[in-house]
N, C-alpha and C positions, 0 to 999 in steps of 0.2 A: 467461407473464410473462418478458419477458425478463435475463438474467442482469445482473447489475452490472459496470460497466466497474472491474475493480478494476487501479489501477497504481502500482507501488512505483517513486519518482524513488531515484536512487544516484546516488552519484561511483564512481571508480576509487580504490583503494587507504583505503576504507571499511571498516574494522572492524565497526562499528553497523551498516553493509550487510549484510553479510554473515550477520549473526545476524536485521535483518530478510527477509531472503531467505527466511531458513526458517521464521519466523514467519508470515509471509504464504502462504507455502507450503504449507504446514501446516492451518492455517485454511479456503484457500480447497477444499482438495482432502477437507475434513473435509467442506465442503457442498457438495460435487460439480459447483467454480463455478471457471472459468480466471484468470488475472492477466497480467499482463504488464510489464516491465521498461522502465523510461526511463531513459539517465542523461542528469545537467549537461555531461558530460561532450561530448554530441553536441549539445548544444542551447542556445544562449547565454541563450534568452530564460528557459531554466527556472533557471538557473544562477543568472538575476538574482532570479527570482522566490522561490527558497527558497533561497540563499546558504548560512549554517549549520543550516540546520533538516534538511538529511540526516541519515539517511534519510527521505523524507515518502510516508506512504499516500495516494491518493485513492480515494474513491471516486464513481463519477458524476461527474466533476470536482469533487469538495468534498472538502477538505485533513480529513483525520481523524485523525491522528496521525502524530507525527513522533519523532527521536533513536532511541529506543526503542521497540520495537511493542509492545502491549498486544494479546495473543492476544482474549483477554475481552472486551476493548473492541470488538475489529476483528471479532468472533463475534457480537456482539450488532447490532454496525450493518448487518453484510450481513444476519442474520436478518432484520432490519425492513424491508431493500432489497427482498427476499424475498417479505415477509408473511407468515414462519415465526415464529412464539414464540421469543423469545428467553429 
């Protein structure tokens, strides 16, 4: 099965980035799964797409939480990406 495309959208000068950095970090390296970084900052059309909602999780392209990362949350959804018990 292959891994879940997990990616964390940021701005530059993100506080909320920054703590989700290492929430997603955290998480994905707990289930022995990569991620990767996007910002608005490079990208006009993402900038439009989630304006205030930085920081925003995806995953598989579907928006899964945003502002604030929810460890718990973002553990449970890649479990089920997975087909591991959550």
């Amino acid at each position: 099965m292959p891994s879940p495309d997990v990616v964390l959208i940021t701005k530059a000068d993100c506080h909320l980035c920054s703590a989700a950095r290492t929430a997603v970090g955290r998480v994905t390296q707990s289930l022995g799964i990569g991620w990767r970084e996007q910002s608005v900052d490079d990208d006009p059309e993402l900038r439009e797409r989630f304006a205030e909602e930085i920081p925003v999780v995806l995953v598989d392209g579907i928006q899964r939480d945003f502002w604030k990362i929810d460890e718990a949350r973002l553990e449970r959804t890649l479990r089920r990406v997975l087909g591991q018990q959550a």
